[in-house]
N, C-alpha and C positions, 0 to 999 in steps of 0.2 A: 458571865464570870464575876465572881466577887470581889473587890476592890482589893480583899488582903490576896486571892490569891495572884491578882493581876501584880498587886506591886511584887509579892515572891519573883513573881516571871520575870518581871522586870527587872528587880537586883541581881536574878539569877545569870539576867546576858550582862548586867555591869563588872559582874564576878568576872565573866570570861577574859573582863577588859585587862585583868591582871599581867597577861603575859604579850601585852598589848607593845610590837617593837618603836613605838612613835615615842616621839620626847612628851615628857609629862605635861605641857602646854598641852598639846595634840589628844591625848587622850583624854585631859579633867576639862575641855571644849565639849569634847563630844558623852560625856557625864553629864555637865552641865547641862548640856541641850535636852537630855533627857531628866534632868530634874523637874526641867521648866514644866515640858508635856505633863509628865506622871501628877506631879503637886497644882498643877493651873496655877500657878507663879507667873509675872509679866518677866521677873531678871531674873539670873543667878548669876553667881562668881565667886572666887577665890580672892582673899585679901591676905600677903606674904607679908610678915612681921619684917622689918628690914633688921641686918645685922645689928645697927645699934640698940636694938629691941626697944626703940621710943615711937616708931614713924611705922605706919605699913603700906603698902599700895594694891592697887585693883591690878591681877595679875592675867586672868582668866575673866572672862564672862560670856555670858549666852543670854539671849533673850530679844524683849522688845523695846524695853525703854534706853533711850537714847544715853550715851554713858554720862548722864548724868548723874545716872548711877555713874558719870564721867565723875569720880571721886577725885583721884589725883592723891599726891601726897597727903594724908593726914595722923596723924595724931594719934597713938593708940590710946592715953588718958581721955580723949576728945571723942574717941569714936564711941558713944555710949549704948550702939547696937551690940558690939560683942563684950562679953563677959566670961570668967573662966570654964562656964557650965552652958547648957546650951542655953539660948534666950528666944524668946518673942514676944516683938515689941509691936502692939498693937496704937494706933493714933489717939482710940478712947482712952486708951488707959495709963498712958505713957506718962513720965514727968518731963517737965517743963524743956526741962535738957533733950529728952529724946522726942518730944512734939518739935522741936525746934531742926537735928536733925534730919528729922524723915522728912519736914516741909522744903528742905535745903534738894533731899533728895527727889523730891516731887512723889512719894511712896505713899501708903497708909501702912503697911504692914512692913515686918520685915522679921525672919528668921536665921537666928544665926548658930552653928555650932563648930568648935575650936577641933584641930587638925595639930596633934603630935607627930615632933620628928627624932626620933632617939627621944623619948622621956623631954623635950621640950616644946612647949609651945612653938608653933611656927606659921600656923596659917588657922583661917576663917573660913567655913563653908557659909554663904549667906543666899538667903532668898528674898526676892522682894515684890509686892504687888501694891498696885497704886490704888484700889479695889475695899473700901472698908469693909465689904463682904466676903474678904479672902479670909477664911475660915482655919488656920493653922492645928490642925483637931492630932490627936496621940498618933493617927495613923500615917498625919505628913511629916510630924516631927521625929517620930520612929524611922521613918525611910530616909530622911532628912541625917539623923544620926547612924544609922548604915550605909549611907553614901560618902560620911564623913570618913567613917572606918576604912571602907574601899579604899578613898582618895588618900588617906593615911599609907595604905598597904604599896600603893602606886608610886607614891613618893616616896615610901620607904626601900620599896627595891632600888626606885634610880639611883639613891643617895649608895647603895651599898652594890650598884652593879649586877641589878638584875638578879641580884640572890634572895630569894623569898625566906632565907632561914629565919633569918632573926624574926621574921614577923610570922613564923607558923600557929601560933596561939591564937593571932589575931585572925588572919586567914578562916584557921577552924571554929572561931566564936562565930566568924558572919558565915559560914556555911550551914553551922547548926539552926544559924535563927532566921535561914531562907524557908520558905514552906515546899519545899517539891524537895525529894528525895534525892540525894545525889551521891554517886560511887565514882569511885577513880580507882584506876586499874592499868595494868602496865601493858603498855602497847605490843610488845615482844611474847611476854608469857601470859601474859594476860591473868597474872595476879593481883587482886583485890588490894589497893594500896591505902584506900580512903573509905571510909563510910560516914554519912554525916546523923547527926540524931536521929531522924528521921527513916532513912532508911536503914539502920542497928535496927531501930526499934517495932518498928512497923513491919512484922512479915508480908503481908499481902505484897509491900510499893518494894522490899526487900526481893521478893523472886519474881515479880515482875523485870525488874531494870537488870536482875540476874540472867534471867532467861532472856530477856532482848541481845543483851551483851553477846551469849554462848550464841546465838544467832549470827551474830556478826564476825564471831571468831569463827565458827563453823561454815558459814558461808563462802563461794566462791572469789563474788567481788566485797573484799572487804572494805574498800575504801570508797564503792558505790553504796555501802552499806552505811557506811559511817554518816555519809551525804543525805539518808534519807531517814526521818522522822517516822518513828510505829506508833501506830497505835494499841494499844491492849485494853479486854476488857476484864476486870475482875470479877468472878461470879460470888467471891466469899463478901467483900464490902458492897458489889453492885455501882460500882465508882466506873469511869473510863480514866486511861492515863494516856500521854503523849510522852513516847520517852525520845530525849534526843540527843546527839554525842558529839563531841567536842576534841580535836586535837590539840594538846598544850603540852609546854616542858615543867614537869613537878619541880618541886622544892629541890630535889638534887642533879638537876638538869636533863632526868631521865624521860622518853615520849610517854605520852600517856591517854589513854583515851576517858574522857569526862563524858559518863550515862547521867542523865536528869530527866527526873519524873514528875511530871506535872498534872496535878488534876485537870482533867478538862471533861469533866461532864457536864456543865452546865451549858457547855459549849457545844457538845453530844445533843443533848435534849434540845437547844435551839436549833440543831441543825435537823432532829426529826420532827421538831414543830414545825418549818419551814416545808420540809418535804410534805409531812402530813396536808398542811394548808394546801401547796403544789396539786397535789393527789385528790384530795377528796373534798368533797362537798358540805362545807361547813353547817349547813340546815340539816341535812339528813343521816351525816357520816357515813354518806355512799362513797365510791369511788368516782369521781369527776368525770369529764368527757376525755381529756388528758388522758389517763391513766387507762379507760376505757380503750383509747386508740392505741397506747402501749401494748396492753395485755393483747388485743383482740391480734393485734400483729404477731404476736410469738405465737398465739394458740394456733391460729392459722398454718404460718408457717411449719408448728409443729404436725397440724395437722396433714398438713401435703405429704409431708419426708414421711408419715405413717401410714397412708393412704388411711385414713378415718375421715370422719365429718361431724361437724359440730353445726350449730345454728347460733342467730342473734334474733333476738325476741325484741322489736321497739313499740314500746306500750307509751302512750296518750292518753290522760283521764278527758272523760266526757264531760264538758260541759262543766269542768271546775274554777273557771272564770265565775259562774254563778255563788259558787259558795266563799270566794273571796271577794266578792259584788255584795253579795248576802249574810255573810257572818262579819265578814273585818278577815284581812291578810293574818293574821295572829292564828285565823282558828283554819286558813288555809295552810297553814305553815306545820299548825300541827297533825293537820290530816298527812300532808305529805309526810311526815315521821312515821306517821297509826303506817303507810303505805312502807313505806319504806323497811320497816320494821318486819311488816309481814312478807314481801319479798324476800326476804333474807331469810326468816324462818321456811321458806319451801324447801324440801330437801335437794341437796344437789346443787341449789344456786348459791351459796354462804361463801363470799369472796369474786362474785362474780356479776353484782348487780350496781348498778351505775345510774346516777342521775345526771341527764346530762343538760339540764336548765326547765327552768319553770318546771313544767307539770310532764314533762316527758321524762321516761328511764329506759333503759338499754341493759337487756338481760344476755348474757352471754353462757351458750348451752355448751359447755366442752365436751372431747369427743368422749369421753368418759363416761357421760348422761345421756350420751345423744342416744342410747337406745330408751330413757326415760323420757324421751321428749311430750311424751302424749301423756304422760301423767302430769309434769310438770304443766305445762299448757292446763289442763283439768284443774289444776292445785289454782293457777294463778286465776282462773274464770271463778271460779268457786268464792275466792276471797272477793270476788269485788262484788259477788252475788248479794252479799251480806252489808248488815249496816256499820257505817262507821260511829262512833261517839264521840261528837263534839259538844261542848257546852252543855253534859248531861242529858241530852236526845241524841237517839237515832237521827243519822244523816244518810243518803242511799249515793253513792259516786262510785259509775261504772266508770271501765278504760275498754279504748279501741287497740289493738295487739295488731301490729304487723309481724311475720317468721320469715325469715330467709337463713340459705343451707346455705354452707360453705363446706368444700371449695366448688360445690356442683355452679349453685348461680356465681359465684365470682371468688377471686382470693386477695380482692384488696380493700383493705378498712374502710375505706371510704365508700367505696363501692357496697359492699356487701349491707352496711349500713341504711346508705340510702334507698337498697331495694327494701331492706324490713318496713322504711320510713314509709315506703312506696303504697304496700303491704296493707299499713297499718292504715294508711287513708282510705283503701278501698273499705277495711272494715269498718269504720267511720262511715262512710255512702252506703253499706249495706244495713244501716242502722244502730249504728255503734253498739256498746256492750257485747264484744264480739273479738275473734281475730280469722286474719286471711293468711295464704300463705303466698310468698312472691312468686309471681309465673311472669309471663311475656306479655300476657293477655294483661294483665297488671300495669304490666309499664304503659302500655297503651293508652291502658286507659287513664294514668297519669296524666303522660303527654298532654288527652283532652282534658284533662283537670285545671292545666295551666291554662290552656288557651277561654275554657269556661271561666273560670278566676280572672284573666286579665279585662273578656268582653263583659264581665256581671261589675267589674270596676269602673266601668266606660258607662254603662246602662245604667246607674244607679248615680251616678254623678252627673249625668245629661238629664238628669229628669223624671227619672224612672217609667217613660213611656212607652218602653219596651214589655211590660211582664200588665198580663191582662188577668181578669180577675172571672172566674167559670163558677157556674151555682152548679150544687147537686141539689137536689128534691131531698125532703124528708117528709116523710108523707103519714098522717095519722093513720094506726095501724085495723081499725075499725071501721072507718068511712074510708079509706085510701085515695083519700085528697092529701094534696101537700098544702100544708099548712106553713112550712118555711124551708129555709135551707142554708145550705153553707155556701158560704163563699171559701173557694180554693183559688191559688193563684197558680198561674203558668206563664213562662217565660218564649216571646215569639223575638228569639234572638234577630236581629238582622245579620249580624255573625256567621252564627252558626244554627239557626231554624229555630224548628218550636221544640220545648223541654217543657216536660211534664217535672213536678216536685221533688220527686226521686232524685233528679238527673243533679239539683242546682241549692235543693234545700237547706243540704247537710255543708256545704261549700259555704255559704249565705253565713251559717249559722259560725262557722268556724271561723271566717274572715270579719264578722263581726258586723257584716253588711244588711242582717234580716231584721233591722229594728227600723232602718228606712223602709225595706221594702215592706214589713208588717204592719207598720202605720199607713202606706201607702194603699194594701188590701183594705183594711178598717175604712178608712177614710169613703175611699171607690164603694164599700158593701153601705155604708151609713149611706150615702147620695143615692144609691140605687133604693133602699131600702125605702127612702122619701118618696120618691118617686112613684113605685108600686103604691106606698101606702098612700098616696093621694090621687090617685088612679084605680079604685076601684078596690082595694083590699087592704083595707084599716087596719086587719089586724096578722097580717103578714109579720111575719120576723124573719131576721137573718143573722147566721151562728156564724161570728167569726173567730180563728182561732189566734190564741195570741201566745207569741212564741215565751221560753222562760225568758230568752235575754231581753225584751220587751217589758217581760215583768216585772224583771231585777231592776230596771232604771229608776231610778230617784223619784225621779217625779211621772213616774204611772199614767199616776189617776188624775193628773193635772192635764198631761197631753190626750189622754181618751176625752177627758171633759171638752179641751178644747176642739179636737174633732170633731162633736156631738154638737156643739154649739155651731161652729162652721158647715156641718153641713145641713143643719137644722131638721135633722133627722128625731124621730120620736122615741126616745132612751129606750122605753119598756120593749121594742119591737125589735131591740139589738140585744143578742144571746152572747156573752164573752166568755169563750173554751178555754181553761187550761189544762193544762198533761198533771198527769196522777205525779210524775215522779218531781214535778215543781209543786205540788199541793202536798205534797208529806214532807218534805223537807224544810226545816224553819217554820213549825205551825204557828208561831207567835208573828212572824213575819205576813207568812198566807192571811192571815185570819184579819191583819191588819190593811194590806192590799184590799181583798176581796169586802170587807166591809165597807171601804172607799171608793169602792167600784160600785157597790149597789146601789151607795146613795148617788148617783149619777143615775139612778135609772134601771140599768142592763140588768138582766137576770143572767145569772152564772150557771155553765156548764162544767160535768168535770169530764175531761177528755179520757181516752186512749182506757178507761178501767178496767182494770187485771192483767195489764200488759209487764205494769212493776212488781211493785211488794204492797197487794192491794192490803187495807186494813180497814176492817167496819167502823172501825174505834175512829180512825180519820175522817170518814162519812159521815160518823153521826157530830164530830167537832166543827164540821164546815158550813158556811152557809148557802148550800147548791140547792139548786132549783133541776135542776136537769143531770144525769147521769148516763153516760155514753158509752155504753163495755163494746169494746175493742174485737175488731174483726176475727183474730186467731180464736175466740169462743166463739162464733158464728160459723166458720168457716163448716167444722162436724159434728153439729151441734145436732144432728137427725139422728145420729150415731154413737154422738159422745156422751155416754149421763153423766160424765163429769161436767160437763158444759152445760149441760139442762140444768142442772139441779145446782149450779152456780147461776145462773141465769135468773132460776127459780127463787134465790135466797137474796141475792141483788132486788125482784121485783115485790119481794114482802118485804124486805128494809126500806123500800123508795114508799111503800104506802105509811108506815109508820113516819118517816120524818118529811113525808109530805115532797118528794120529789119524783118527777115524771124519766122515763127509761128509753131513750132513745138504742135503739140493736144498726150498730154499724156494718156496714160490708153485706147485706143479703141480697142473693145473687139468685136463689134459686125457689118456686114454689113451694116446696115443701120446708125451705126454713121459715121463709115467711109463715106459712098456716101453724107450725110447732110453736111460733115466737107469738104469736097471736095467742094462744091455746094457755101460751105461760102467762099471760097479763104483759108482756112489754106494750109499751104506750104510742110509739114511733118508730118505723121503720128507715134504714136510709142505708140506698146500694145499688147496683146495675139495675136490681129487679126492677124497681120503678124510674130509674134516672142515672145516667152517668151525669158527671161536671160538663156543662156546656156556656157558651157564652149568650148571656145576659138575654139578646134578642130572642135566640133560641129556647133559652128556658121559657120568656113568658107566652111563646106558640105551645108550648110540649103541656104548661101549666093550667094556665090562667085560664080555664077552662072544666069543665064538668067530665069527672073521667071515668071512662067505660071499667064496667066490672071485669077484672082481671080473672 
């Protein structure tokens, strides 16, 4: 609210003090008090001319300083703070006389304005502050001399018995130059007795405080009415007003009820900043988790009393730790908007979508769309298919989607919530970019989610001597020797038994745990790789793969170096994998990595390709040595010619930019003989190896092998 219209308000309850039954001591106390507040003044008080009109005394005072402002009798010639007109006497500016004064007083400031009784002088309204930064600016001295007037009007009654006649003029000058609108009107007929400039003049705050009034006349309890302040808003100014009523006895001793109308918008707009803040999510201008628990409760409940069904959709981006690992939080900040944004544009969800911390949101399907749910779902998979633009490149950030039904799985917020949550992790374990819907079979597998999460916390903090490291063969596709392999890891819980990567990978990766456990593979595949290679097969290599959040750490290529040195293993003969969808994302970053990597030795693989948003234009920017297309083209690749003939175009770009073609997952005779026939370089899959431990690879290997 604005200072003028704060003091309006404020003169507006001093007005009311008119018909105030206390002795005028009593009332210009409690003026006073409110001076001090309003103006940030240390004193106030009242100084009464004494009858001889030579002397006056401190009659009234409010405040903090000790009555030292204790004046006592003095001297009206003497007192050179007041004057016929109002004054302020500042300590810089003052003469000799009033620097002498105010030091007497212990003050720096002090304002003073005179108080007529009948056309004669008779008192002093004074203010004082001890503060050479009390500021006395037109807006304290203006209220300063309408409090004068008030105190005028007060003392004017007592002197004449409680009858306001004589001073009606005066009265209607301070009412016109309050700023809130005010009417008076006869308690009986409720005829219009008063109007003040403001509301004559102003129609809008004019049938505003009209129309509250006819409210109060027409209403049942009108004296509950009177007790309670409206609000109204205007659509012609776009203002809010507070109108509120007053019982007093007018000028002719008649009841009266006093309507004031007060702007209070500003007071409005804070109070819907406040709410808004409350509600919704300052980064993204979603609707908060708060507000989320609100709504999700009434749609609910609305939905039971109608027998309908709605859903809640809790989406997780994958792996967006990396792009604020990767870019800087500023360009994670604004993906979440690019996200946010497009949420809201799906049809159907616009008021319904909710961020509810970091990277997670909470879509709420009412039962209105619930029969669009499968489009919606379609709409949302669709958007994350695509790339984002940050910093002028393409960025690729999929989300994991949990669904659950209501009221079927559950009808209470919490609950229903945390089954989507439930939901959404399974699609995350099924290889995220994805969504599941909540079942039973779901929770279960939850449950073991926890208990996997608490024993992979124990295992990794003991030592990590639980999770053992399994080679697969990759076997040259021509001679069908193996020439190297991967190192995979697998976890022989003491817990809860042995898990395969499936089971524990996705877990690892989300708790933030796979950057020990993937140094921990590296390390184990480097010492083994020594070993072999000084045993009998120099130029053995082994592919390990290195996870993104591995890639994303600062110092990389500092900790693989130190591995490589520790385990004094021979650089060239170590293959380091990464995933396509961490190789096109930030290629100023990749390119920067991967070239710190080679000079250490290792030759570079690119993993999982055609699994993302494969791009030749990335391949041919990269510095790989190996390229590894991904099992789902293998899988029907006998049958598929779109798999052939991707296959085919992979194996004539890897001869131009000079890199060899390893074909993941082949399982069966005849893919092998079609993947031979296209020129791939490597094979690697059941057909010649599953993942076995270390002992058993080198019986199954190291050996001369019969024609298949």
């Amino acid at each position: 609210m604005s200072s003028d219209k704060k003091r309006n308000l404020e003169l507006s309850e001093i007005v009311h003090m008119l018909e105030d039954s206390g002795t005028f001591v009593e009332v210009a106390q409690r003026i006073l008090e409110r001076v001090v507040s309003e103006t940030g003044a240390d004193s106030a008080g009242i100084m009464q001319i004494g009858a001889d009109g030579r002397t006056m005394n401190m009659i009234v005072e409010a405040g903090t300083i000790k009555k030292a402002v204790d004046i006592g009798m003095v001297d009206v010639q003497e007192f050179v703070l007041c004057s016929e007109e109002m004054k302020h006497t500042h300590i810089d500016s003052a003469t000799d006389s009033e620097k002498k004064l105010l030091n007497r007083l212990g003050v720096k400031t002090a304002v003073s304005a005179p108080i007529h009784i009948n056309n004669m002088k008779a008192m002093y309204l004074l203010a004082f502050s001890s503060s050479k930064d009390f500021e006395a600016d037109d807006r304290i001295t203006d209220y300063i001399s309408d409090v004068a007037m008030i105190i005028h009007s007060i003392a004017q009654g007592k002197v004449i018995n409680n009858s306001l006649i004589s001073s009606y003029e005066v009265l209607q000058k301070i009412l016109d130059n309050i700023g809130s609108g005010i009417i008076v009107c006869s308690k009986a007929a409720g005829k219009i007795l008063f109007e003040n400039k403001i509301a004559a003049n102003v129609q809008y705050i004019r049938e505003t405080i009209r129309e509250c009034l006819k409210e109060v006349f027409t209403g049942q309890d009108t004296q509950g009415m009177i007790r309670t302040p409206m609000e109204r808003y205007n659509t012609e100014s776009g203002l809010w007003f507070e109108v509120k009523f007053s019982e007093l006895k007018w000028i002719d001793g008649s009841e009266v009820i006093v309507a004031t109308a007060a702007d209070i918008t500003q007071k409005k707009k804070n109070q819907q900043k406040i709410e808004y803040q409350a509600h919704n999510d300052f980064l993204t201008g979603l609707y908060n988790r708060m507000k989320c628990e609100v709504d999700l409760r009434k749609i609910i409940k609305k939905a039971e009393r109608d027998g309908l069904k709605g859903a809640v959709l809790f989406i997780d981006l994958d792996d967006f730790k990396h792009i604020n690992d990767g870019l800087g939080h500023q360009y994670g900040d604004i993906l979440l908007q690019q996200i946010a944004a497009g949420l809201t544009g799906v049809p159907g969800l616009r008021g319904h979508c909710y961020r509810m911390g970091g990277d997670e949101f909470v879509i709420i399907v009412v039962p209105e769309q619930f029969c669009n749910l499968e489009r919606i779902v379609t709409n949302i998979t669709a958007m994350f298919n695509k790339p984002w633009y940050l910093m002028e490149t393409e960025y690729f950030c999929t989300m994991s989607m949990g669904i659950s039904i209501f009221p079927d799985n559950s009808v209470d917020v919490h609950e229903i919530t945390r089954m989507a949550d439930v939901a959404m992790y399974e699609a995350k374990r099924s290889g995220k970019n994805g969504y599941a819907y909540y079942s039973s079979n779901t929770e279960n597998s939850t449950a073991k989610r926890l208990d996997i999460e608490n024993n992979m916390r124990q295992a990794v903090s003991s030592g990590i001597d639980e999770f053992v490291v399994f080679y697969q063969p990759v076997v040259d596709v021509n001679t069908q020797k193996c020439t190297s392999c991967e190192a995979l890891v697998r976890w022989d819980s003491k817990a809860m038994g042995f898990m395969g990567p499936g089971e524990f990978i996705p877990l690892a990766e989300y708790l933030g745990l796979i950057t020990s456990i993937g140094d921990y593979v590296l390390e184990e595949a480097c010492r083994r790789c020594r070993i072999w290679n000084e045993n009998g097969h120099p130029d053995f290599h082994i592919n390990v793969n290195l996870s993104v959040v591995q890639l994303l750490q600062k110092n990389v290529v500092n900790n693989i170096a130190r591995i490589i040195e520790k385990t004094g293993v021979n650089p060239k003969n170590i293959v380091l994998e990464i995933t396509e969808s961490f190789a096109i994302n930030d290629m100023q970053r990749v390119m920067g990595i991967i070239e710190g990597l080679k000079k250490l030795g290792p030759r570079i693989a690119l993993d999982d390709f055609g699994t993302g948003y494969s791009s030749l234009n990335y391949i041919k920017q990269l510095p790989l040595d190996i390229i590894k297309v991904d099992k789902t083209f293998i899988d029907d690749i006998v049958d598929d010619e779109y798999a052939q003939a991707f296959v085919k175009l992979i194996v004539d770009l890897s001869k131009t930019i000079g890199t060899r073609i390893v074909a993941e997952g082949v399982e069966h005779k005849e893919q092998y003989e079609l993947l031979k026939k296209l020129g791939v370089d490597y094979i690697q899959g059941f057909y010649f190896g599953k993942p076995v431990p270390a002992n058993i690879f080198e019986e199954n290997n190291f050996k001369e092998r019969v024609d298949l």
